[in-house]
Wavefront OBJ file of the C-alpha trace (Angstrom):
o trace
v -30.243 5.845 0.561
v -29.574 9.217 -1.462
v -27.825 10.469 1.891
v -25.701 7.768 1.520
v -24.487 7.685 -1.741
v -23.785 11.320 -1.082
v -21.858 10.586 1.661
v -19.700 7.741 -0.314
v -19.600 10.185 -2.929
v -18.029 12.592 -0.536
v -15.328 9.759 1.285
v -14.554 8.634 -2.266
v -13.494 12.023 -3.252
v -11.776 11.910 -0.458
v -9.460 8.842 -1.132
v -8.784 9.972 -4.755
v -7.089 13.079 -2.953
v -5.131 10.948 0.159
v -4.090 8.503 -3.151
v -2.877 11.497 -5.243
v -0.852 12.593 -2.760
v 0.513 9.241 -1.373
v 1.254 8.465 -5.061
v 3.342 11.938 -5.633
v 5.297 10.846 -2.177
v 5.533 7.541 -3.221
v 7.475 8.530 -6.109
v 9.499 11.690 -5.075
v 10.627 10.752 -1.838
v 13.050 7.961 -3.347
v 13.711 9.959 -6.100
v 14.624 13.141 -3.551
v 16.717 11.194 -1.379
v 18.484 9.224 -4.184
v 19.377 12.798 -5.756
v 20.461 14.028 -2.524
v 22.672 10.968 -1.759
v 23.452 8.895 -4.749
v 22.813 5.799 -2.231
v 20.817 2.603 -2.648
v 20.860 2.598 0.820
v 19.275 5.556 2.216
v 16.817 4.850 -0.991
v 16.143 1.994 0.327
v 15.621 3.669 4.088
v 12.869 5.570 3.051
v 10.936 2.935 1.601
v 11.677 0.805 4.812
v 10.223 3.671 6.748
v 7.224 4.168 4.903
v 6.769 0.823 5.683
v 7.885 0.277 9.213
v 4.713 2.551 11.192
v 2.335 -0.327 10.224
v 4.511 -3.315 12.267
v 4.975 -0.535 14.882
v 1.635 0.982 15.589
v -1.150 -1.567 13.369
v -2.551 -3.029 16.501
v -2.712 -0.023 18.299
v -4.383 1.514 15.393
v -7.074 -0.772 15.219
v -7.970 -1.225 18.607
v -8.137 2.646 18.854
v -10.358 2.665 15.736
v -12.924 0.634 16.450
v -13.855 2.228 19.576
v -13.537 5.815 19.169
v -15.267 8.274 16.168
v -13.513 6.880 12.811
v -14.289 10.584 10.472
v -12.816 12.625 13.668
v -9.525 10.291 13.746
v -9.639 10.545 9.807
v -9.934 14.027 9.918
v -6.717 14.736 12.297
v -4.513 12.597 10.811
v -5.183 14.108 7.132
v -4.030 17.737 8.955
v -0.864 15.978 10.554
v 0.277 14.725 7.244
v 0.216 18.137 6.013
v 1.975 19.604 8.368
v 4.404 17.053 8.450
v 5.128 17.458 4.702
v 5.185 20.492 4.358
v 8.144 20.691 6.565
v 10.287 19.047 3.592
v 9.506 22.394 0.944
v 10.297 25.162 3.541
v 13.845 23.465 4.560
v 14.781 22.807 1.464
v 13.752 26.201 0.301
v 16.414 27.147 3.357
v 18.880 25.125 1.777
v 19.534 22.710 5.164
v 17.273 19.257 3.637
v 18.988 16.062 4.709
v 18.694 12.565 3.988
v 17.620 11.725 7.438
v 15.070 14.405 7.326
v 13.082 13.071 3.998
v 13.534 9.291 6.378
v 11.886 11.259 9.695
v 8.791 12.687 7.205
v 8.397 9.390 5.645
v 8.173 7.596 9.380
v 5.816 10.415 10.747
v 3.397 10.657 7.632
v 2.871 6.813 7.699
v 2.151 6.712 11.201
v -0.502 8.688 10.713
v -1.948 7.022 7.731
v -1.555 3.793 9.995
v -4.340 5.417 12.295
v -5.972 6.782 9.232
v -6.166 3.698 7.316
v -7.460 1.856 10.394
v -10.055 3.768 10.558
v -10.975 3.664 7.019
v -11.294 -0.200 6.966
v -14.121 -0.278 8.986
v -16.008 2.971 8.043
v -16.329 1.894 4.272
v -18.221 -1.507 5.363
v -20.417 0.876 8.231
v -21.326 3.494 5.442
v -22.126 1.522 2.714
v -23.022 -2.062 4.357
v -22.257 -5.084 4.095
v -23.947 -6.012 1.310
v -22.826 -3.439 -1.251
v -18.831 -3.625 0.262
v -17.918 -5.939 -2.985
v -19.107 -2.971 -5.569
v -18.138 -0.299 -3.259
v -14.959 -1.755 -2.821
v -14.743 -1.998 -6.553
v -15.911 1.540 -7.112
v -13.215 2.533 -4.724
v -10.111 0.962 -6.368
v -11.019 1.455 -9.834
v -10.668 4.871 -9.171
v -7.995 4.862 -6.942
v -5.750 2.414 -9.694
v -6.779 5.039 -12.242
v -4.836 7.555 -9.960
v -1.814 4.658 -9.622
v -1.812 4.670 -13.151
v -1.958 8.361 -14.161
v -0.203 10.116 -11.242
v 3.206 8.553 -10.815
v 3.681 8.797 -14.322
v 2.993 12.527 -14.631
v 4.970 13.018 -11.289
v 8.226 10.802 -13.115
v 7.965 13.444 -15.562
v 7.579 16.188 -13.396
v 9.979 15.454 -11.136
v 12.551 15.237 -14.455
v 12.596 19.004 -14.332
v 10.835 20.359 -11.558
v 13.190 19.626 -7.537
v 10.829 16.798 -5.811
v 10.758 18.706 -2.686
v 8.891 21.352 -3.985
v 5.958 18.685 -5.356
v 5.447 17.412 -1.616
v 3.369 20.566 -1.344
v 0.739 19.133 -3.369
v 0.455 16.190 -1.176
v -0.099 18.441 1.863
v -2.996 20.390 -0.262
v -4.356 16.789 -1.526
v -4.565 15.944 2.616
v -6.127 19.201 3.553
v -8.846 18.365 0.605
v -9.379 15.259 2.241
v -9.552 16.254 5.801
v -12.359 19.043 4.382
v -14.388 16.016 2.414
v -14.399 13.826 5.280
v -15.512 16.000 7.834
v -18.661 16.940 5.609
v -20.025 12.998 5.365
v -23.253 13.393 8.081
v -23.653 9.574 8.079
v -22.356 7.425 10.825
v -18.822 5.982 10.425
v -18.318 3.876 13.777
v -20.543 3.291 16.643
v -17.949 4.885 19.215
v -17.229 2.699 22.389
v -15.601 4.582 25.336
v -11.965 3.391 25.876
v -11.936 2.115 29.534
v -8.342 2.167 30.371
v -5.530 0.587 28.970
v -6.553 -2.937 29.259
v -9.366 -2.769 27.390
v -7.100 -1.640 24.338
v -5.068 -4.880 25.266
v -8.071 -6.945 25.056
v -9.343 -5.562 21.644
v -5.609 -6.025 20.068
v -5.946 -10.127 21.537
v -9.496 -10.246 20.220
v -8.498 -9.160 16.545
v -5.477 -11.238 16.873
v -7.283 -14.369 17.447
v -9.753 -14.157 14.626
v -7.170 -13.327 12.252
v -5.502 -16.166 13.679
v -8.343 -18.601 14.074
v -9.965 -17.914 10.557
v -7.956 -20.724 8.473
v -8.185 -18.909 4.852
v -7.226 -15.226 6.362
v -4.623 -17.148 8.007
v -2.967 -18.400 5.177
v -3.470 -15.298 2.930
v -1.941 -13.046 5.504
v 1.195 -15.344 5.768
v 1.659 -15.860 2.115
v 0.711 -11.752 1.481
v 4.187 -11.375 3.688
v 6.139 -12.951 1.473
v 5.102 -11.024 -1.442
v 5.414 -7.647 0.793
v 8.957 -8.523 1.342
v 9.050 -8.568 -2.769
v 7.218 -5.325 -3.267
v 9.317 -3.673 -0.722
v 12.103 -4.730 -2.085
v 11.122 -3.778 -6.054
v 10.024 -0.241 -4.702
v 12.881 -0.016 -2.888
v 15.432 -0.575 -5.758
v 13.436 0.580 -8.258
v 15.707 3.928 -8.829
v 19.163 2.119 -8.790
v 17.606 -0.068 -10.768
v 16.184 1.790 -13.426
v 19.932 4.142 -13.252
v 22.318 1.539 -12.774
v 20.665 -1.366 -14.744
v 18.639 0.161 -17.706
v 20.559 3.451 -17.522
v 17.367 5.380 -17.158
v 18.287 8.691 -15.136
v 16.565 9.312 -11.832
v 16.929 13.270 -13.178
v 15.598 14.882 -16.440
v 14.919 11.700 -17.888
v 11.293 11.434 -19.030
v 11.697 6.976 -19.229
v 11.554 7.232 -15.479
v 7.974 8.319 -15.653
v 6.847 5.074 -17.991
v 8.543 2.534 -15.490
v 6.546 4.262 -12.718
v 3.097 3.908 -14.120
v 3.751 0.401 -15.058
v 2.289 -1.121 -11.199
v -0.696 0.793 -11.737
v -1.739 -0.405 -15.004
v -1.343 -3.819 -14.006
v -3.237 -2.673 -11.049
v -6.466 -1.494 -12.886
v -6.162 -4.547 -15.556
v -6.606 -6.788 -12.479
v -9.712 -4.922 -11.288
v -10.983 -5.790 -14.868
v -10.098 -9.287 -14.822
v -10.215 -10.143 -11.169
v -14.237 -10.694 -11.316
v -13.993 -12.530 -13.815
v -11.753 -14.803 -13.496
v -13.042 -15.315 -9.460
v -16.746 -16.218 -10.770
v -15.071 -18.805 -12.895
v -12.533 -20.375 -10.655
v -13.130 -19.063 -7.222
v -10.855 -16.964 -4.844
v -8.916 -19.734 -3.460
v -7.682 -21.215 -6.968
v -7.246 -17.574 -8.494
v -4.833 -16.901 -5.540
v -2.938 -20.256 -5.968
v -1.905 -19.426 -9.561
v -1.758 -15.546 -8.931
v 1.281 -16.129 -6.586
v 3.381 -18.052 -9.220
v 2.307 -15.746 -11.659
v 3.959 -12.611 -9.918
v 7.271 -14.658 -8.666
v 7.547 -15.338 -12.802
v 6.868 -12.098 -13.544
v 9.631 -10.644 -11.436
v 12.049 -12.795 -12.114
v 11.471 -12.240 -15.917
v 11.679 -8.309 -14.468
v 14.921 -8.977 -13.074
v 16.056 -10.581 -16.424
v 15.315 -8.209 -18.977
v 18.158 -5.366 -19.830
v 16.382 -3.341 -21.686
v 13.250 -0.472 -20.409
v 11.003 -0.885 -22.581
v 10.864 -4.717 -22.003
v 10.632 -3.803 -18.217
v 7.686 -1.903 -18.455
v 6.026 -4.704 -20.466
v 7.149 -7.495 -17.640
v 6.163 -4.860 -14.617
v 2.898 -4.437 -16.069
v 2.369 -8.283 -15.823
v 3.967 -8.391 -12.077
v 1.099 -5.660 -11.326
v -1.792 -7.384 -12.897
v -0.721 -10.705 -10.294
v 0.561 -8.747 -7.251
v -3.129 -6.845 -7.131
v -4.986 -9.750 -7.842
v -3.371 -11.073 -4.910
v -3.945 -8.038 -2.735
v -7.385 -7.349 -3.903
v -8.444 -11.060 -2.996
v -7.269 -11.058 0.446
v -8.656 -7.376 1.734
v -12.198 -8.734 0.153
v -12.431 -11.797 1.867
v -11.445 -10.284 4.992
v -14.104 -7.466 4.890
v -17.055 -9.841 3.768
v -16.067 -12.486 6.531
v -14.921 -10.287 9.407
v -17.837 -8.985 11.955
v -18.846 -4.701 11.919
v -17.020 -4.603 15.179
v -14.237 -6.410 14.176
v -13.387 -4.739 11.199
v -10.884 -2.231 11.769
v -8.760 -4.698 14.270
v -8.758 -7.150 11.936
v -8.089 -5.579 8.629
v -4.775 -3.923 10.315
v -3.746 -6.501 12.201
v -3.294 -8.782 9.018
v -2.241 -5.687 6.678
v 0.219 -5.073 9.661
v 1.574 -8.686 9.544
v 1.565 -9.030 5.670
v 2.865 -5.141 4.681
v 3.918 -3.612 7.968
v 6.456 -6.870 8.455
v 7.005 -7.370 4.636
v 7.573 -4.516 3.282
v 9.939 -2.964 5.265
v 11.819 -6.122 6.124
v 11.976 -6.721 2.090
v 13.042 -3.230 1.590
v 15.837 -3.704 4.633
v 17.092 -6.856 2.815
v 17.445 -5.549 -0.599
v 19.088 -2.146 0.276
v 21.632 -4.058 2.266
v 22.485 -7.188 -0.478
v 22.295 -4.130 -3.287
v 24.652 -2.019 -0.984
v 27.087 -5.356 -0.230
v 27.300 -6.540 -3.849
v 27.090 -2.879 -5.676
v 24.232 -4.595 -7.858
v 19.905 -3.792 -6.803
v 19.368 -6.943 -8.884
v 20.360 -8.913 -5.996
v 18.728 -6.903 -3.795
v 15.745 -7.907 -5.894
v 16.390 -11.470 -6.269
v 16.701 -11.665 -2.386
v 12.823 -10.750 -2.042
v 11.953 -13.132 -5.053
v 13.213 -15.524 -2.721
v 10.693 -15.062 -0.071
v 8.351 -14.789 -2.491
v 8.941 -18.335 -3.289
v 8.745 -19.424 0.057
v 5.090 -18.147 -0.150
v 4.745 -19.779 -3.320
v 5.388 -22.884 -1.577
v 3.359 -22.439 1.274
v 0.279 -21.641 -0.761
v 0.238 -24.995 -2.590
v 1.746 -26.873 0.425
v -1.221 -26.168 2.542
v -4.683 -27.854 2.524
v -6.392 -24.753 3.131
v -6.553 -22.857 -0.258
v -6.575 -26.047 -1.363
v -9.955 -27.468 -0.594
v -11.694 -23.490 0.038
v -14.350 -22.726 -2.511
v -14.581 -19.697 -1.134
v -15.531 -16.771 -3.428
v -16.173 -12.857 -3.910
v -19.814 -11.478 -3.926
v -18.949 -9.981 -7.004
l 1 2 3 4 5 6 7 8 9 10 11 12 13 14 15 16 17 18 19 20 21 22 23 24 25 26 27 28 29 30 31 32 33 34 35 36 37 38 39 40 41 42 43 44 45 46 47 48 49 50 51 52 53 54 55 56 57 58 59 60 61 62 63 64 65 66 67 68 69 70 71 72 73 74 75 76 77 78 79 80 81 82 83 84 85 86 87 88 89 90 91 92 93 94 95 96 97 98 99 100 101 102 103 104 105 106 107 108 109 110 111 112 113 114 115 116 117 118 119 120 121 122 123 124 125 126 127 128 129 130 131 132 133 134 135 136 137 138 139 140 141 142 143 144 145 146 147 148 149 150 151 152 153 154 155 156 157 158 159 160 161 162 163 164 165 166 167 168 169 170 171 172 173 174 175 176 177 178 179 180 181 182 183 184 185 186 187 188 189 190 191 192 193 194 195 196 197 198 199 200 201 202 203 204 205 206 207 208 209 210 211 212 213 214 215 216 217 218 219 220 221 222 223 224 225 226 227 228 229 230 231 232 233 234 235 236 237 238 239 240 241 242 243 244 245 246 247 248 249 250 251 252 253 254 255 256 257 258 259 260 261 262 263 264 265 266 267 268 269 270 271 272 273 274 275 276 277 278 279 280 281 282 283 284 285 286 287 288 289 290 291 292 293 294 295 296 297 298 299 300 301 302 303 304 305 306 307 308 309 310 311 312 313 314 315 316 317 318 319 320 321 322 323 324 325 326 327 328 329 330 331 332 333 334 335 336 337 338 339 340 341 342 343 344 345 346 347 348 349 350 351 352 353 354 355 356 357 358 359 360 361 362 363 364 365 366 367 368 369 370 371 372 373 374 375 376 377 378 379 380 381 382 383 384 385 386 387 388 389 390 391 392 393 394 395 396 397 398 399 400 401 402 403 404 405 406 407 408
């Protein structure tokens, strides 16, 4: 047992790093492209191609995953993100960085946290076991919302007086750290099955399609976790324009940026606080019924407001509900989904729900902001699908009637 808390020790080190980094990219890729272009568009690109890897590669990611050695995979595609990023320092040290460049780096780096995060969905359940995943789990993304919270806004500030391209550095140091913590965990990750041939990959991808397909309440939360993708890609998308062309915050040397940033990832670690509570009370099923609502009011109230300050205070809420709904479905699937299922599984759905919605909501807002000169109606087009899932949710028997609830 001490080997093994030394070993989750050492892989949740690790995710604290892979988090600080995504977080810094997460917030100075938009904010590099936006400076470099003045565009909601290619703003919106990048976000679309963070996004897009998942719906490309998810199954094959999964599949792969839970057949071959899940620290090795980990390992490799930590080093390929840094090399990747640090492509975007040295040419823009050379003067010749391009829109379309920061878009390439975004595609490549999420491909190969598409592989990595495959693999990491079913080596958290094979290291720790079932029946700790709910406080691991827990463990995990309090720390990693502490990051969400802290990070982007120091990198908002940061990047109000210091180019972005030169912070994407630290991501490529925070993915080396990573790669080095990982590759010292001595317990078992994955039970590696030899890949025999091509068809055997096929059969995996059908196998983790049909449970995801066949399990009514994973069903349901996958398809209604779409529509709310398509909102958050859409809000992370605009989020620049909006916050320049909206509230008149600056996206340079303007230290408000920084506060509207963070404001996600405080409503991310209330919800951790709340989430168990409320769950032992009500159960999953109801929390997520009203937790949908909940985040379609909040970002409509979002879209309302005029002023920063009372944007913060409204994002904060639409964080609390969008990771209550996030948090609920990833739990369920992990305590219902079989050891050998649980890398196909988890991507396949996170593929359908974030790899379809997020880029497709990011897509759709760029283009309406771009058409009408306005990212509120860029917004207000994902709020729309949001309410479709809304809809579905209540429509449907199956949240309905499920008492299901976290292990908590």
């Amino acid at each position: 047992m001490a080997g093994t808390d030394r070993d989750f020790g050492r892989y949740l080190n690790a995710r604290v790093l892979s988090v600080i980094g995504a977080v810094v990219s997460a917030v100075a890729l938009p904010v590099l492209v936006y400076q470099l272009t003045g565009s909601a568009g290619w703003t919106s690109a990048v976000t679309a191609a963070e996004a897009l890897p998942y719906l490309v590669f998810g199954l094959l990611a999964g599949a792969l995953a839970d057949r071959v050695d899940r620290r090795r995979l980990m390992v490799a595609m930590d080093l390929v993100v840094a090399a990747v990023l640090l492509s975007v320092p040295l040419v823009w040290l050379a003067g010749g960085l391009t829109a379309p460049h920061v878009v390439a780096v975004a595609f490549a780096t999420q491909t190969a946290f598409v592989f990595f995060d495959a693999a990491n969905f079913g080596a958290l359940p094979t290291l720790v076991g079932k029946e700790r995943i709910t406080a691991a789990y827990s463990t995990l993304f309090g720390r990693t919302t502490v990051v969400e919270l802290v990070v982007p806004g120091l990198t908002g500030l940061v990047v109000a007086v210091v180019a972005p391209a030169s912070l994407l550095a630290v991501n490529a140091l925070t993915a080396v750290g990573s790669a080095l913590l990982l590759r010292s965990i001595t317990s078992s990750l994955a039970n590696p099955r030899p890949v025999q041939g091509a068809g055997q990959l096929v059969a995996d991808v059908k196998e983790g399609l049909r449970f995801v397909w066949n399990e009514p309440t994973i069903r349901i939360l996958t398809l209604v976790g779409t529509t709310h993708s398509v909102t958050s890609g859409a809000w992370m998308a605009l989020l620049v324009p909006f916050a320049d062309q909206v509230l008149g915050v600056a996206p340079k040397n303007d230290a408000r940026l920084a506060a509207l940033f963070s404001c996600w990832g405080l409503g991310a670690i209330i919800a951790s606080r709340l989430l168990p509570r409320l769950t032992s009370r009500w159960g999953n099923a109801r929390v997520a019924l009203w937790a949908l609502p909940a985040s379609l009011s909040s970002g409509v109230l979002v879209v309302l407001s005029g002023h920063w300050l009372l944007t913060c205070a409204l994002a904060i809420c639409w964080g609390v509900a969008g990771a209550v709904v996030v948090i609920n479905g990833i739990t369920y699937r992990q305590q219902v989904c079989p050891e050998e299922l649980q890398s196909r599984v988890n991507t396949t759905a996170r593929m359908v729900a974030w790899g379809l919605g997020h880029p497709l909501g990011a897509a759709l807002g760029g283009a309406v902001s771009v058409a009408t000169g306005d990212p509120r109606a860029g917004i207000v087009v994902g709020l729309a699908a949001l309410l479709l899932g809304v809809v579905t949710a209540w429509v449907s028997p199956v949240l309905r009637r499920q008492k299901y609830r976290s292990q908590t």
